[in-house]
DRENVOLUM-941035 format. One line per 4 residues: their letters; for each residue x, y, z of N, C-alpha, C, O, CB. Coordinates in Angstrom, 1 decimal. Glycine has a CB too. Example, Ala and Ser with C-alpha at 12.3 -4.5 7.8 and 13.67 -1.06 7.14 Angstrom:
AS = 13.2/-5.7/7.8/12.3/-4.5/7.8/13.2/-3.3/7.8/14.2/-3.3/8.5/11.3/-4.5/9.0  12.8/-2.2/7.1/13.7/-1.1/7.1/12.9/0.0/7.9/13.4/1.1/8.0/14.1/-0.6/5.7
END
This chain:
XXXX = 0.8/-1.2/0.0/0.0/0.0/0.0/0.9/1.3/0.0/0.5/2.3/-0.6/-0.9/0.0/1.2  1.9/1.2/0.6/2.9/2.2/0.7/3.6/2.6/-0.4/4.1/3.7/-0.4/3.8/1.8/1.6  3.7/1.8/-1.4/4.2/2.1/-2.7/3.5/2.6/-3.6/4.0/3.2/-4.5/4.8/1.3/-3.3  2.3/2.4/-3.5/0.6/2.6/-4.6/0.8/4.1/-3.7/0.7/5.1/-4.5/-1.6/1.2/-4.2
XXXX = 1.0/4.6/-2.3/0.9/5.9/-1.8/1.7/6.8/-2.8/1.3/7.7/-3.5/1.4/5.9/-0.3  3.2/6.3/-2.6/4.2/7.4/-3.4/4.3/7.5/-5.0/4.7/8.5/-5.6/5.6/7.0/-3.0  3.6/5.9/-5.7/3.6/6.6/-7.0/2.1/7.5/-7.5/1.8/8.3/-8.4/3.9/5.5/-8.0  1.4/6.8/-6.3/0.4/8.2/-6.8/0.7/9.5/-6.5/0.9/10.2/-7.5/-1.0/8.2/-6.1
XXXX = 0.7/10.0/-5.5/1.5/11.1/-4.8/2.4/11.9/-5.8/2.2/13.1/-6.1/2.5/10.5/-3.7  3.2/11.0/-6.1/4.2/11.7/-7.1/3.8/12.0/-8.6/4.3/13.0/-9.1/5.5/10.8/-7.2  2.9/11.4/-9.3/2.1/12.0/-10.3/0.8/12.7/-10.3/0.0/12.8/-11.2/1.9/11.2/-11.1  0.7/13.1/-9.0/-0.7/14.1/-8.7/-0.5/15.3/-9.7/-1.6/15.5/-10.2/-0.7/14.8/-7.0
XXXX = 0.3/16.0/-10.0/0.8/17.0/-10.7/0.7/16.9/-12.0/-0.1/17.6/-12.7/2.0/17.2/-10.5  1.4/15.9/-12.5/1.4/15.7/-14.2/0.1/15.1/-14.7/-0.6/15.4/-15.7/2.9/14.7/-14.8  -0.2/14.1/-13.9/-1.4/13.8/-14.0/-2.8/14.2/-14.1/-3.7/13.9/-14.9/-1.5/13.2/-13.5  -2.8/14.9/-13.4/-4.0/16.5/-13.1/-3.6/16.7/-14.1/-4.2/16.2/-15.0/-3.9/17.9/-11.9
XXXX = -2.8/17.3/-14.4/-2.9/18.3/-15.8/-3.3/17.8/-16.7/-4.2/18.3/-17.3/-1.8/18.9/-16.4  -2.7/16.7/-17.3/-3.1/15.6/-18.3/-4.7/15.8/-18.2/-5.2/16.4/-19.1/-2.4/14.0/-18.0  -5.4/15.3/-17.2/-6.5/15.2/-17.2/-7.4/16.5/-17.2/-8.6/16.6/-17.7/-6.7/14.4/-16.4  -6.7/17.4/-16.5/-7.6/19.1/-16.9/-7.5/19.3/-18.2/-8.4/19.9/-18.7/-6.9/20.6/-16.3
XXXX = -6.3/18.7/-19.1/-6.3/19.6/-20.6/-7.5/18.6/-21.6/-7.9/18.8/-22.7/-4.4/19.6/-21.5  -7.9/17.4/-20.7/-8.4/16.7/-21.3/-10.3/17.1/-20.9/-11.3/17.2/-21.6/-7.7/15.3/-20.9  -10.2/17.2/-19.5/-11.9/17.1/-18.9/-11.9/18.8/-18.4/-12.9/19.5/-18.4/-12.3/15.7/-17.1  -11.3/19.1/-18.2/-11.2/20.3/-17.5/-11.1/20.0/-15.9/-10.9/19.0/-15.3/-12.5/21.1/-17.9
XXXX = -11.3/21.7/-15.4/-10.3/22.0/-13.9/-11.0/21.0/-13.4/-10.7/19.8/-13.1/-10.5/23.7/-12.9  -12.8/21.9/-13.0/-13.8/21.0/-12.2/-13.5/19.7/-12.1/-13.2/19.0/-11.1/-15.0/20.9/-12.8  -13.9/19.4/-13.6/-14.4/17.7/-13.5/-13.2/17.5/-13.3/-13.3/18.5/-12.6/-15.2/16.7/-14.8  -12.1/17.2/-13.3/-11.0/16.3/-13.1/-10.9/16.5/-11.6/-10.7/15.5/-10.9/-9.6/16.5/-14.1
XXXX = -11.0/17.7/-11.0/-10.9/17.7/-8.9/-12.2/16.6/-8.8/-11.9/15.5/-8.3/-11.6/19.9/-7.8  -12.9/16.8/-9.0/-14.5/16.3/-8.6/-14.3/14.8/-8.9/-14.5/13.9/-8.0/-16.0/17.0/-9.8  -13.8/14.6/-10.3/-13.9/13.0/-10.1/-12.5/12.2/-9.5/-12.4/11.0/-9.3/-14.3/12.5/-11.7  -11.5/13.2/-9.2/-10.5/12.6/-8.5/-11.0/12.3/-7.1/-11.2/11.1/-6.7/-9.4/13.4/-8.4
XXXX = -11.3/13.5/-6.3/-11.7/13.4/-5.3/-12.8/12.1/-5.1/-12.5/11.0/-4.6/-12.0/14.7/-5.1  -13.7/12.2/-5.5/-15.1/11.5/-5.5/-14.2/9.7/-5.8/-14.4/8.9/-4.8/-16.5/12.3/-7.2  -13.5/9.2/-6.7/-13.2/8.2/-7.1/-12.4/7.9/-5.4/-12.7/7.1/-4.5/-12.4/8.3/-8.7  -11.1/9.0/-5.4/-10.2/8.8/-4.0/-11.1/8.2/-2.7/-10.9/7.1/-2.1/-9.5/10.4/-3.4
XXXX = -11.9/9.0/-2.5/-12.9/9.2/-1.0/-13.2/8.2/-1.6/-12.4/7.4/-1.1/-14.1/10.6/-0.6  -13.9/7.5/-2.2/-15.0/6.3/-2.5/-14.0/5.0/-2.2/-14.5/4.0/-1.6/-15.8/6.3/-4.4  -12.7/5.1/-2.6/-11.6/3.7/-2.1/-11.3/3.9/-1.0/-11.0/2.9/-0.4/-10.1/3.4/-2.8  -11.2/5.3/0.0/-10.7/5.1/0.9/-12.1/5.3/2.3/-11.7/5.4/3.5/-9.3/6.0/0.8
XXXX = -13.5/5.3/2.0/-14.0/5.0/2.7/-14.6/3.4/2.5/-15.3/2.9/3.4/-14.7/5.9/2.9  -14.3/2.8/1.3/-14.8/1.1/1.0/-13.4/0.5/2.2/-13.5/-0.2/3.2/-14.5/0.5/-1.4  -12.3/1.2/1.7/-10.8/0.3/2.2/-10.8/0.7/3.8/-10.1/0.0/4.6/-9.0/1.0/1.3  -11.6/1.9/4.5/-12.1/1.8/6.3/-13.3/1.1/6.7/-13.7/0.8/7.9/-12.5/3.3/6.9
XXXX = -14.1/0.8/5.3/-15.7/0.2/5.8/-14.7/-1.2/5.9/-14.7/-1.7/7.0/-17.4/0.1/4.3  -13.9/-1.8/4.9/-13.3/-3.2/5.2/-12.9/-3.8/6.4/-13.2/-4.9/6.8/-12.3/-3.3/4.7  -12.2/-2.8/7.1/-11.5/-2.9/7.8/-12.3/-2.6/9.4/-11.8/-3.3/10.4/-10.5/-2.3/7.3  -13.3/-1.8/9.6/-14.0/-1.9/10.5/-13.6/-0.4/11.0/-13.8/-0.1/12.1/-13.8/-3.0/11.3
XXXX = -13.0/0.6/10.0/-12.0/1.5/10.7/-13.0/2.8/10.5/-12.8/3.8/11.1/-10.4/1.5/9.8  -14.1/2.5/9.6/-14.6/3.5/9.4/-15.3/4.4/10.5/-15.3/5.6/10.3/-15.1/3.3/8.5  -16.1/3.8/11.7/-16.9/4.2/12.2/-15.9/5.1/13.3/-16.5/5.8/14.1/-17.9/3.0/12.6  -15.0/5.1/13.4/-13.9/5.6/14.6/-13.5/6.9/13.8/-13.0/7.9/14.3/-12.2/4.3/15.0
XXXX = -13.8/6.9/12.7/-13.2/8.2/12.4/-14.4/9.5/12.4/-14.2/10.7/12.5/-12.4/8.0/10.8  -15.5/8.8/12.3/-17.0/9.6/12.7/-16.6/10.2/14.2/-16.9/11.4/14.5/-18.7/8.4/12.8  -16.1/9.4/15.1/-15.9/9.9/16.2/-14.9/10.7/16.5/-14.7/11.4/17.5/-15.8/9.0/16.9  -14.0/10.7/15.0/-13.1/12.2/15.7/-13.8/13.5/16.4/-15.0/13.8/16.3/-12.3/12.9/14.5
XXXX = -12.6/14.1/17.0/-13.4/15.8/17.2/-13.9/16.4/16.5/-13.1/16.5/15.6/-12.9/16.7/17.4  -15.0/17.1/16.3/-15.6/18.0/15.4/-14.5/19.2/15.3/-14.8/19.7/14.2/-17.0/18.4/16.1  -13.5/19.7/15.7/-12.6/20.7/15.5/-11.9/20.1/14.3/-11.8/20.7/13.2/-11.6/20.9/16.8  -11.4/18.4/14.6/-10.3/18.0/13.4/-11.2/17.5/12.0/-10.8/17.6/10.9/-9.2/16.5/14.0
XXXX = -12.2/17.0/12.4/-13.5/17.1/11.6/-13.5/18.1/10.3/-12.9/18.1/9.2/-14.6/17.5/12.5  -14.2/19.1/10.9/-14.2/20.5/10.0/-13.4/21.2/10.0/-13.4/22.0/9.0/-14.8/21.4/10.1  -12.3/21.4/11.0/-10.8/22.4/10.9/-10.3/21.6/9.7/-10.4/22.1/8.6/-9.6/22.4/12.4  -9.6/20.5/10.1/-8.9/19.8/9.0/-9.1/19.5/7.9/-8.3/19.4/7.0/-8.7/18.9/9.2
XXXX = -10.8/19.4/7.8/-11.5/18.6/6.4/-11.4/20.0/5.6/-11.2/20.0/4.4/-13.3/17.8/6.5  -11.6/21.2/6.5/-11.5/23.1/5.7/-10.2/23.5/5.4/-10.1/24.3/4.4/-12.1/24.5/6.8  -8.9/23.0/6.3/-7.9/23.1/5.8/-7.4/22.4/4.2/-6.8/23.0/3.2/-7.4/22.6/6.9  -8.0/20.8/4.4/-7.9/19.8/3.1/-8.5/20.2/2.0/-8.0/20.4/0.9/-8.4/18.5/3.2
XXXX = -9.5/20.4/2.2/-10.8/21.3/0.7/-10.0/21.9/0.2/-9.5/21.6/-0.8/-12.2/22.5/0.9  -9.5/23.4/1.2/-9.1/24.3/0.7/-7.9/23.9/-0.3/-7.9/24.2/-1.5/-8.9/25.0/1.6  -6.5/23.0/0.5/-5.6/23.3/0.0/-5.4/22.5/-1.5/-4.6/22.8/-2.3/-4.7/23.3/0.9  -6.4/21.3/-1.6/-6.7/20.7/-2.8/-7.4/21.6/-4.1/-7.3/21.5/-5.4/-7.6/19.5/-2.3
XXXX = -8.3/22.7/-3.2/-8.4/23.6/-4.5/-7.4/24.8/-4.8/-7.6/25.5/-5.8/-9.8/24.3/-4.4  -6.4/25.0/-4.1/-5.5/25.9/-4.5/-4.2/24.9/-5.1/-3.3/25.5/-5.7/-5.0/26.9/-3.3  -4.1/23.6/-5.0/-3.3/23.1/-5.6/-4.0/22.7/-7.3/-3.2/22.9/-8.2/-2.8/22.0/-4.5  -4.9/22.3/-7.6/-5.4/21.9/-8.4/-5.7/23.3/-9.8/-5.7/23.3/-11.0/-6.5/21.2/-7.7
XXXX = -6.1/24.4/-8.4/-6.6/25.8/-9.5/-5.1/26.2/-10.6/-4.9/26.6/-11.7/-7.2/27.7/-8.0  -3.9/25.8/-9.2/-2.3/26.5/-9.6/-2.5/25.6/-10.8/-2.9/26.1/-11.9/-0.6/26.1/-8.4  -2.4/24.7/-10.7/-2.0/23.5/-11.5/-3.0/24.3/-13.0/-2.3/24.7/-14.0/-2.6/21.5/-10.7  -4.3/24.5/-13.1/-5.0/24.7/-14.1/-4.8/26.1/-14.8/-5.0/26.4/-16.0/-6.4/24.4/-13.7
XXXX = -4.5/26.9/-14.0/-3.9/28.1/-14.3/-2.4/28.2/-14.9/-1.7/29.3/-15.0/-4.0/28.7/-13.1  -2.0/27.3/-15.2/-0.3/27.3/-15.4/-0.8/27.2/-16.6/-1.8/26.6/-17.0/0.9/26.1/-14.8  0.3/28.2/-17.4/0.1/28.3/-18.8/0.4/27.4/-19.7/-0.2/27.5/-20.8/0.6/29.2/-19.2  1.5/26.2/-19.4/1.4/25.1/-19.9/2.2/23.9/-19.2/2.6/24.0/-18.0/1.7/25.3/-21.1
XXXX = 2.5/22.9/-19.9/2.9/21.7/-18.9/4.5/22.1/-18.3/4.9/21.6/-17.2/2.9/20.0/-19.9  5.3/22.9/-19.0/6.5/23.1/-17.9/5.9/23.9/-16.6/5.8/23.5/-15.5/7.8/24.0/-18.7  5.6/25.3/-17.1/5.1/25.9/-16.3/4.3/25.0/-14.8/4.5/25.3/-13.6/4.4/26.8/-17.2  3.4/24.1/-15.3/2.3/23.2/-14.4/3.7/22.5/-13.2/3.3/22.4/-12.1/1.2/21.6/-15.8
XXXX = 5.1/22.2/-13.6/6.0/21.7/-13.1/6.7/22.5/-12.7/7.7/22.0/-12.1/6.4/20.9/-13.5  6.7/24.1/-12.7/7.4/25.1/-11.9/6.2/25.4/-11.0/6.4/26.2/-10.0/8.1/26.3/-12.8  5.4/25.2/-11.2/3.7/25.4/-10.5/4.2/24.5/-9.1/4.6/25.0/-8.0/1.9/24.4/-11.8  4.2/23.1/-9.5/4.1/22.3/-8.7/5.3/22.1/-8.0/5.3/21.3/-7.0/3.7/21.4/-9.3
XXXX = 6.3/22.8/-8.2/7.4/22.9/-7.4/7.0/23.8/-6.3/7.0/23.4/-5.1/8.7/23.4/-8.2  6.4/25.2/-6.6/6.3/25.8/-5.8/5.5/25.6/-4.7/5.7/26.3/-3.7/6.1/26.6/-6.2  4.4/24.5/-4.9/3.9/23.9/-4.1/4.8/23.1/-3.1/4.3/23.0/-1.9/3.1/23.1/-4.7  5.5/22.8/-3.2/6.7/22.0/-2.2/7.2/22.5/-1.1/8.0/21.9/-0.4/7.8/21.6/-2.8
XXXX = 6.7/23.7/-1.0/7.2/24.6/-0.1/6.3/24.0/1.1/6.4/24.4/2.3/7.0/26.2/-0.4  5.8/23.5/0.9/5.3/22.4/2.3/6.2/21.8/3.4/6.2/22.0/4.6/4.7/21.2/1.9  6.7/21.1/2.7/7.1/20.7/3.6/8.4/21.5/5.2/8.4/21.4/6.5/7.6/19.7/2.7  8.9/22.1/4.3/9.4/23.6/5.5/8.3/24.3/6.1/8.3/24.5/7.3/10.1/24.9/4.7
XXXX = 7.5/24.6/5.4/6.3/25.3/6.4/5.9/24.3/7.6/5.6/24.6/8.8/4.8/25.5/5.4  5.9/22.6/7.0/5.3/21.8/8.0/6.1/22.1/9.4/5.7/22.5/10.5/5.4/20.2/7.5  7.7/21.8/8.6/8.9/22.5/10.0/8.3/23.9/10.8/7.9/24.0/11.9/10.7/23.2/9.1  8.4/25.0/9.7/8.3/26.2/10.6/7.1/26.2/11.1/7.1/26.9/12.1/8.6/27.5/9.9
XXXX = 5.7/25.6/11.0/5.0/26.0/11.6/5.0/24.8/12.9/4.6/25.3/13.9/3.7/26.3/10.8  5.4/23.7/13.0/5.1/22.9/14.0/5.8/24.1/15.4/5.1/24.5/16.3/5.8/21.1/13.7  7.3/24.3/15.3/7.4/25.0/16.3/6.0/25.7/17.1/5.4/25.1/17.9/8.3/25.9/15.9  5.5/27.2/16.8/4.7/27.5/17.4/2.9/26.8/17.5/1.9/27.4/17.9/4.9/28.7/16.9
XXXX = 3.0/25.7/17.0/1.8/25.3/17.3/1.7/23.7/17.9/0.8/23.3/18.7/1.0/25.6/16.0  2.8/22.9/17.4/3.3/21.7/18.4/3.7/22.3/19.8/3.7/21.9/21.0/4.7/20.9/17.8  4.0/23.0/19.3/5.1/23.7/20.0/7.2/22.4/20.4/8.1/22.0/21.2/3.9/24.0/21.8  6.7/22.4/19.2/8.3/21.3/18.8/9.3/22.1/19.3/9.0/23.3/19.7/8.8/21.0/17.0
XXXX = 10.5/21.5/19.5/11.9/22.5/19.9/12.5/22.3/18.3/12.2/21.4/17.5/13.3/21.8/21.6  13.3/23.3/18.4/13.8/24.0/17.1/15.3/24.3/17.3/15.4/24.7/18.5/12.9/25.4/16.6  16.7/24.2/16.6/17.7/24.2/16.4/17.8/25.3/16.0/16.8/25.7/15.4/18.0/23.4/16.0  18.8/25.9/16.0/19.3/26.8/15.1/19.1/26.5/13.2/18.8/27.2/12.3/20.7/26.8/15.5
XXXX = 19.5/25.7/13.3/19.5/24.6/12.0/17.8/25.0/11.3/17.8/25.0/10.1/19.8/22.5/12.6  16.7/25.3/11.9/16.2/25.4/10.9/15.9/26.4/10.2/15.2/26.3/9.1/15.7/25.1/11.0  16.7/27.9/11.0/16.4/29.0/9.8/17.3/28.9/8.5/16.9/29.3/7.5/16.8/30.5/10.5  18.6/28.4/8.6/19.2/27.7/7.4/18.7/27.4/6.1/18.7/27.8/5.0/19.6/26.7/7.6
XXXX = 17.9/26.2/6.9/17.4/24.9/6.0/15.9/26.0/5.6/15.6/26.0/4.4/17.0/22.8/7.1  15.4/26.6/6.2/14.6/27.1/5.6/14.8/28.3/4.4/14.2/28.6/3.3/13.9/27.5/6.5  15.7/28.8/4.9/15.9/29.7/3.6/16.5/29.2/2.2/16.1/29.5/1.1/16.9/30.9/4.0  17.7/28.1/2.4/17.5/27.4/1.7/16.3/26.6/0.6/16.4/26.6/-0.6/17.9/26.9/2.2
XXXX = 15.5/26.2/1.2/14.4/25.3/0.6/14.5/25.9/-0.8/15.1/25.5/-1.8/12.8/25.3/1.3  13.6/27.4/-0.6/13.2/28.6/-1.7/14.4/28.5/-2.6/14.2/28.2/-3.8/13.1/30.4/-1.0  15.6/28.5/-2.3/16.5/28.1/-3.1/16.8/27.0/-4.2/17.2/27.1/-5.3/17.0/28.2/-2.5  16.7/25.7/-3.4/16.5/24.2/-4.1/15.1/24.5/-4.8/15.0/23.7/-5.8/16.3/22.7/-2.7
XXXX = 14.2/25.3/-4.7/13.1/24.9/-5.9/13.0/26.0/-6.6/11.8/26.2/-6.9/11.5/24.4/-5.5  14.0/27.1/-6.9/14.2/27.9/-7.8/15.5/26.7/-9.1/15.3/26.4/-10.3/14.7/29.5/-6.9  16.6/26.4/-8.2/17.0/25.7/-9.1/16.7/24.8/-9.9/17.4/24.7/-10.9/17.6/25.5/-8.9  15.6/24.0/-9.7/15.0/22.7/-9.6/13.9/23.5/-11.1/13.6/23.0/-12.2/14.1/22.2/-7.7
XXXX = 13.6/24.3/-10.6/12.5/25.2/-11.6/12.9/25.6/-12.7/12.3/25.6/-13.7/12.0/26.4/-11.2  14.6/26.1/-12.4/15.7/27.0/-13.7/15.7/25.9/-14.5/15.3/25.8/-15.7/17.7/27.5/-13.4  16.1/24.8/-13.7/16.7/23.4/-14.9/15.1/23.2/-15.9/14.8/23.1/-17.1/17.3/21.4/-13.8  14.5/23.2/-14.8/13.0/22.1/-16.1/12.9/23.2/-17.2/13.0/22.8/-18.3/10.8/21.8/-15.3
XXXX = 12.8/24.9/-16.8/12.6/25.2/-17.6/13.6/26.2/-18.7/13.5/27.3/-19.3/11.8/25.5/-17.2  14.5/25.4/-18.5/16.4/25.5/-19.1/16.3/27.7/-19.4/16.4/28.2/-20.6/16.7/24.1/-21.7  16.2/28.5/-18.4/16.5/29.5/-18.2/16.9/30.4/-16.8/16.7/30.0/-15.6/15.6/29.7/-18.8  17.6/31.5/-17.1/17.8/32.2/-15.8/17.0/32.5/-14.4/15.8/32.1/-14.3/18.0/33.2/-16.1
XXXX = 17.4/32.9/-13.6/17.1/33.4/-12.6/15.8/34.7/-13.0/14.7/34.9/-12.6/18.5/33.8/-11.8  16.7/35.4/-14.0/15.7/36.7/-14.3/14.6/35.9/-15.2/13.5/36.3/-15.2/16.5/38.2/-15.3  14.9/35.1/-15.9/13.8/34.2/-17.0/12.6/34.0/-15.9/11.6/34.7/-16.1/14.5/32.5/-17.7  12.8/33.2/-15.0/12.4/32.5/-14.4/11.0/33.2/-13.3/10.0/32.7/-12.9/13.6/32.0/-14.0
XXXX = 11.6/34.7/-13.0/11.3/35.5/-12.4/10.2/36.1/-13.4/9.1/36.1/-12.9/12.4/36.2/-11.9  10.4/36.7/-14.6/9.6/37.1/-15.4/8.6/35.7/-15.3/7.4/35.9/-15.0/10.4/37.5/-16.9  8.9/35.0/-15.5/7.5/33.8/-16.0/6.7/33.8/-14.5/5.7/33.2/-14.2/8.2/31.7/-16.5  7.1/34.4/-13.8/6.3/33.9/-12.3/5.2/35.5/-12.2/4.0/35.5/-11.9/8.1/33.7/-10.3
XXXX = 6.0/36.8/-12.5/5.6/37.5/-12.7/4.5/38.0/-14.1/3.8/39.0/-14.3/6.5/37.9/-12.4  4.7/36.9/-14.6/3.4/36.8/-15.9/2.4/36.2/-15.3/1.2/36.5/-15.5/3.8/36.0/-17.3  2.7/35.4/-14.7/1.4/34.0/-14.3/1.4/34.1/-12.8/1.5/33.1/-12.1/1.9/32.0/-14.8  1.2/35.7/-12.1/1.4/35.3/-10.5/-0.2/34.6/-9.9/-0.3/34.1/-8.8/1.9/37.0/-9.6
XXXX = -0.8/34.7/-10.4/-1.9/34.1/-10.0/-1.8/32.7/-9.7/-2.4/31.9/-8.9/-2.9/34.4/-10.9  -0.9/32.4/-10.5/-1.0/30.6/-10.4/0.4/29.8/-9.3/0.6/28.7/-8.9/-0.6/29.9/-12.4  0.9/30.9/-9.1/2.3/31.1/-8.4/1.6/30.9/-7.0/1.5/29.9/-6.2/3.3/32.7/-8.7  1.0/32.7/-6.8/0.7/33.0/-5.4/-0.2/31.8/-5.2/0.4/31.1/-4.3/0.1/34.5/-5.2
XXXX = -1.2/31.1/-5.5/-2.2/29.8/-5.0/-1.3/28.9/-4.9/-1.5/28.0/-4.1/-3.5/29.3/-5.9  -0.5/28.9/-5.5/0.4/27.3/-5.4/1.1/27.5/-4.0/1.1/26.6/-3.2/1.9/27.0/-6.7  1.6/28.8/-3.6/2.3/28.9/-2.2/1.0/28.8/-1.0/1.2/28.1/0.0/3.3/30.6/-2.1  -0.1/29.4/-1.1/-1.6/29.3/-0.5/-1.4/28.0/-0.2/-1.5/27.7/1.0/-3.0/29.6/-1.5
XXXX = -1.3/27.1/-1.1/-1.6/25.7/-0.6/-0.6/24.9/-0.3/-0.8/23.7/-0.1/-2.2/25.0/-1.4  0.4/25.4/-0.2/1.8/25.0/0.5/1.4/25.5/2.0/1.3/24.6/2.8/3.4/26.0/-0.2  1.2/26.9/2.4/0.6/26.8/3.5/-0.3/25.9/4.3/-0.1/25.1/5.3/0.3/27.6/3.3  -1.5/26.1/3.5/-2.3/25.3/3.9/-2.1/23.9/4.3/-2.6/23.4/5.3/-3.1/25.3/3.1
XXXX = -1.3/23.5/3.6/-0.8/21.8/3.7/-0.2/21.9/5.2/-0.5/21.2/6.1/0.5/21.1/2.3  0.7/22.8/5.3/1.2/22.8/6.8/0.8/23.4/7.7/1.7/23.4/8.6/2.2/23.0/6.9  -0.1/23.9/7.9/-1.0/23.9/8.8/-1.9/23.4/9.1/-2.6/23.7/10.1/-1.5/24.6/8.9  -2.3/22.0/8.2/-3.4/20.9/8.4/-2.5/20.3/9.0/-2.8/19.9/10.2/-4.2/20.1/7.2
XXXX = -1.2/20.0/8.3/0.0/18.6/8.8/0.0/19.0/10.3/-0.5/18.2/11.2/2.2/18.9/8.0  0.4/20.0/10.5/0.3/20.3/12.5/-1.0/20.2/13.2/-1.2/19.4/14.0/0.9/21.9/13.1  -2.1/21.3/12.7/-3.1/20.9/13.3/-3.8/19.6/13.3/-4.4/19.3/14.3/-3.6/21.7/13.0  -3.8/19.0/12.5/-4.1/17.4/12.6/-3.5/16.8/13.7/-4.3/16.3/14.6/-3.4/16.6/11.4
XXXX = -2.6/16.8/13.8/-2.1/15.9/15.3/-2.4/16.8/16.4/-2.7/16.2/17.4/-0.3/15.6/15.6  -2.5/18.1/16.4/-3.3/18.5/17.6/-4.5/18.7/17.9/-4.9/18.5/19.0/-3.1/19.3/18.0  -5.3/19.0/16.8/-7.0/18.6/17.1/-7.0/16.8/17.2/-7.4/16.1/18.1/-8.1/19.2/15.5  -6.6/16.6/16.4/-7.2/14.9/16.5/-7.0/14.0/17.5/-7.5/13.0/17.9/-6.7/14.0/15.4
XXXX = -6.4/14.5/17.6/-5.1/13.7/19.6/-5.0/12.5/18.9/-5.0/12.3/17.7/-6.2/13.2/22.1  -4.9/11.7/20.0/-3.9/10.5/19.8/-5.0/9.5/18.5/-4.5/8.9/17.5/-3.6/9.5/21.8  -6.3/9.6/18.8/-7.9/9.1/18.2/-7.4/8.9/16.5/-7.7/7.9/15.9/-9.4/10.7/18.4  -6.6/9.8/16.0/-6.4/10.2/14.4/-4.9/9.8/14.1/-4.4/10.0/13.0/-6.6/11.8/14.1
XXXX = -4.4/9.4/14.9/-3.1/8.6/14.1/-3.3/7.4/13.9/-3.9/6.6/14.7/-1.7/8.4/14.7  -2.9/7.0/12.4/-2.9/5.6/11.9/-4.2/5.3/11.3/-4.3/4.2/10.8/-2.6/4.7/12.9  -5.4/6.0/11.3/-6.6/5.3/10.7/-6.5/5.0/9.2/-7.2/4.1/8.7/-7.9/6.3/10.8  -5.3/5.9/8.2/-5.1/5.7/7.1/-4.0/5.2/7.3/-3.3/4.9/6.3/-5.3/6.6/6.4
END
């Protein structure tokens, strides 16, 4: 199951697009979602797992499920807004800024201890997915900058939901308490 996780995961991006240029924005969120949710409440009805998760908190309930909506429609809108399939992969880079946010925000809301080490690694990140961005789309720093500044609409939602992702990632384990680890 763990490997069906990461290669889906990892073609959320190219794949979406594929299928927006084919069905459009809507229908391709709508029937992803709808198809996803439909395996993974059959694969908790299986298992007996489903009824425990009705019992979460109503905070991680609707905090979380408003955090997830959201950040699936600012990842999906970036993605449909990108002017074309490189761009959709400088899109989707910029989305990656998650995972540092997940860092910087657990401090003040885990309230995690923090090293020196992570203002580094954070300023860095922005760095690793500008280069990552130069190469796919074999131009400069100023190139690169111009294309973000043509298409900021699709830029700024892609970082929206970089946020968002890490502020569900922390708030999840603190609304849900111990009740919400492992049901998936």
């Amino acid at each position: 199951m763990g490997i069906l996780a990461v290669c889906f995961w990892s073609s959320t991006v190219g794949v979406s697009r594929i299928a927006m240029e084919s069905i459009g924005i809507f229908t391709c969120v709508a029937v992803i979602h709808v198809v996803s949710g439909t395996l993974a409440c059959g694969y908790l009805l299986a298992r007996g797992r489903l009824g425990p998760i009705l019992m979460l908190p109503r905070k991680f309930l609707f905090g979380c499920g408003t955090l997830f909506v959201l950040y699936a429609c600012c990842l999906y809108a970036s993605i449909g807004l990108a002017s074309g399939r490189k761009e959709t992969i400088v899109v989707g880079l910029a989305n990656y800024m998650w995972p540092t946010l997940v860092l910087l925000f657990s401090v003040p809301i885990q309230r995690s201890r923090w090293r020196w080490t992570l203002i580094p690694g954070a300023l860095l990140a922005p760095c690793g997915i500008v280069l990552a961005a130069m190469d796919v789309r074999g131009i400069s720093a100023a190139g690169l900058l111009a294309q973000v500044q043509a298409n900021r609409a699709a830029f700024v939602i892609a970082l929206a939901g970089a946020v968002l992702w890490g502020l569900y990632s922390n708030l999840s384990r603190v609304w849900g308490g111990p009740s919400a680890k492992g049901e998936f």
